[in-house]
N, C-alpha and C positions, 0 to 999 in steps of 0.2 A: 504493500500500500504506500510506502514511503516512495517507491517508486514511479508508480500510476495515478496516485490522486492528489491532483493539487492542492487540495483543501488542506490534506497531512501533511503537505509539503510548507505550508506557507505556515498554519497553526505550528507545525514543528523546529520551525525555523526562530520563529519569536518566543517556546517553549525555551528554548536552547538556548538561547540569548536569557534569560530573567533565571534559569536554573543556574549558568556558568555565571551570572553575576551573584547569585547570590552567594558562591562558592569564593567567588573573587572577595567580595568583603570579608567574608570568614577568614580570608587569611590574608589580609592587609590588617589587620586588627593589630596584633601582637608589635608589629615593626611602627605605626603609629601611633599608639597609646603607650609602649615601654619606650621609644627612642623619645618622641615630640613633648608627649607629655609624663614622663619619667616615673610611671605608673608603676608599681609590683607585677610580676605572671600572678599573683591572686587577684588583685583590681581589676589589671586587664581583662582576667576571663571575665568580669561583671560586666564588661562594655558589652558582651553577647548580646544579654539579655533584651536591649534595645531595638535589635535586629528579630527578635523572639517575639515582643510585645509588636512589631510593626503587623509581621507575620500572623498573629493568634487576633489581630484587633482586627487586620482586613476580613479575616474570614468568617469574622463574627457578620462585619456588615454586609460583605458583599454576598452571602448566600441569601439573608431574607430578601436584600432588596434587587439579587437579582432575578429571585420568585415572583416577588412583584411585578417587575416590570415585565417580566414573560407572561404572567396573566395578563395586563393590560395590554399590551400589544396582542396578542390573544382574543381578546372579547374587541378590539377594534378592525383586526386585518380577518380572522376569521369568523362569519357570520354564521357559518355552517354548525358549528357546535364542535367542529372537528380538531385534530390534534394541532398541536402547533408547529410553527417552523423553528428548526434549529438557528434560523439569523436572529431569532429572539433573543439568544443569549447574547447578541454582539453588542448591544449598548453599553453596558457594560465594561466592556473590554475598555470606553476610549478612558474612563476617568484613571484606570489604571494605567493606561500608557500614558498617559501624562504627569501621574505619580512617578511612574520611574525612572523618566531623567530629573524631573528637579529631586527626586531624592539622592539622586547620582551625582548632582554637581551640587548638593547641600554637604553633601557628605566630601567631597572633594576640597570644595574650598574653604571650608572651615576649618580643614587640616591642614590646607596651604597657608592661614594664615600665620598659625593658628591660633582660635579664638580659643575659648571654654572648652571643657573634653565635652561640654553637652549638645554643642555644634555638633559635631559626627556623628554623634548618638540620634540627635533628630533627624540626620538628616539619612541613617541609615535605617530607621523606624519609618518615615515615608516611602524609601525604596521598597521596605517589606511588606507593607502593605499594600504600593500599589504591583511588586511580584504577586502574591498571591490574590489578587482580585483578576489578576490575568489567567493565571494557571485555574482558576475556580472557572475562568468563561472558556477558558478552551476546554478543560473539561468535559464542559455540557455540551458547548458546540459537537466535538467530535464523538460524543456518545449519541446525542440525537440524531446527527448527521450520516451514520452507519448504527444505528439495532441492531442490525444480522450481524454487523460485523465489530462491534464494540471495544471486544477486547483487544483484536487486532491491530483497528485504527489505537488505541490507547499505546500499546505495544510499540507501534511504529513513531508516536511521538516520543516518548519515555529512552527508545535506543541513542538518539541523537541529544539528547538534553542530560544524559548519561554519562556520554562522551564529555560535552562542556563541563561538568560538574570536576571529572577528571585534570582536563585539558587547560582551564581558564586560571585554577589559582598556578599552575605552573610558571604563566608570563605576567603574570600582580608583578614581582619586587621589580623585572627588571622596567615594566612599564611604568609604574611608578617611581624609578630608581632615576631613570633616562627623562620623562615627561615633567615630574613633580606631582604633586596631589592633583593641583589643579588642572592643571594641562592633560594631565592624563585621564582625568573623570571627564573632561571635557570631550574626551576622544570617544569614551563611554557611552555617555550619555547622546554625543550624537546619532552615536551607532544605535540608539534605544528609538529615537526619533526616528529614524531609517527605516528600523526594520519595524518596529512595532505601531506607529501610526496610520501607516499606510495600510496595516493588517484589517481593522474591523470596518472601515468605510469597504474595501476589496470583498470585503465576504459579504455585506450587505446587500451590497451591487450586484453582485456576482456571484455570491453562493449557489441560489437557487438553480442558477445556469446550469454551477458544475455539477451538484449535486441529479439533477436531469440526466447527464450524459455515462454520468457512470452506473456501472450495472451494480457496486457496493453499497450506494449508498439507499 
């Protein structure tokens, strides 16, 4: 499916992106809070928690409300009574791709400057929340999007955001090392724009289309 359906291809690609970011901060932690701010490895690991609470508060809010707004989109586009479409989960998506670069350059250049240790801390707490408001709408997307084929499509995004989780704290120190905080969140964050904005207007527009043509979904 990573290979024949667009929809996985595009949902796995922004998947990939927000799981290998969120791997990147976990291990830029310890070289910013002990070097910048001359924290203990006991404080330090306390900065976690921040990135935890971003995490545990998105998902609180973005599952009821994005219940809600699939049923109202629901009782407006479908008169029928009948099931809904999977682009319902897309709305969604955008407040969360907007969460994640300014959490990505909250959290950058506060270490560039550096301000308070609680600069970083918020600004990696908005990153986590708006990750997981993402990861919560691809989710649904791609489980509506494929029934017969659920686990699969899951499957296929999970291999490649797998890999990032591996892959992306590997080049933190030296991106950070070469660019600075700021510079280099800036590279980030653009890349979060890039790839992740363009994502949920494309499947709005578009969904329906691919979902049509393949015999998966």
């Amino acid at each position: 499916m990573l290979v024949t359906q667009p929809i996985v291809q595009v949902l796995s690609l922004y998947s990939t992106f927000l799981y290998g970011m969120n791997y990147l901060l976990l291990a830029s932690f310890p070289a910013l809070f002990a070097t910048k701010y001359g924290e203990s490895p006991g404080i330090v690991g306390l900065n976690y928690l921040s990135l935890g609470a971003g995490l545990f508060l998105g998902a609180q809010v973005c599952a009821p409300l994005q219940d809600t707004v699939y049923a109202a989109l629901k009782r407006r586009h479908v008169s029928d009574g009948g099931p809904g479409r999977p682009e319902f989960r897309v709305p969604m998506m955008v407040p969360g791709a907007v969460l994640v670069p300014a959490g990505i350059l909250l959290y950058a250049w506060t270490a560039e400057a550096p301000t308070h240790w609680l600069g970083p801390n918020v600004g990696a707490a908005v990153f986590g929340f708006g990750s997981i408001v993402g990861f919560q709408c691809i989710q649904g997307y791609v489980v509506d999007a494929y029934p017969r084929h659920a686990a699969s499509a899951v499957a296929a995004v999970t291999v490649l955001r797998s890999l990032a989780g591996f892959g992306f704290p590997l080049f933190a120190p030296s991106l950070y090392e070469r660019l600075g905080y700021g510079r280099g969140g800036s590279v980030l964050a653009g890349l979060a724009i890039v790839v992740g904005w363009p994502a949920p207007f494309l499947l709005w527009k578009y969904g329906a289309a691919l979902r049509a043509r393949s015999k998966m979904a």
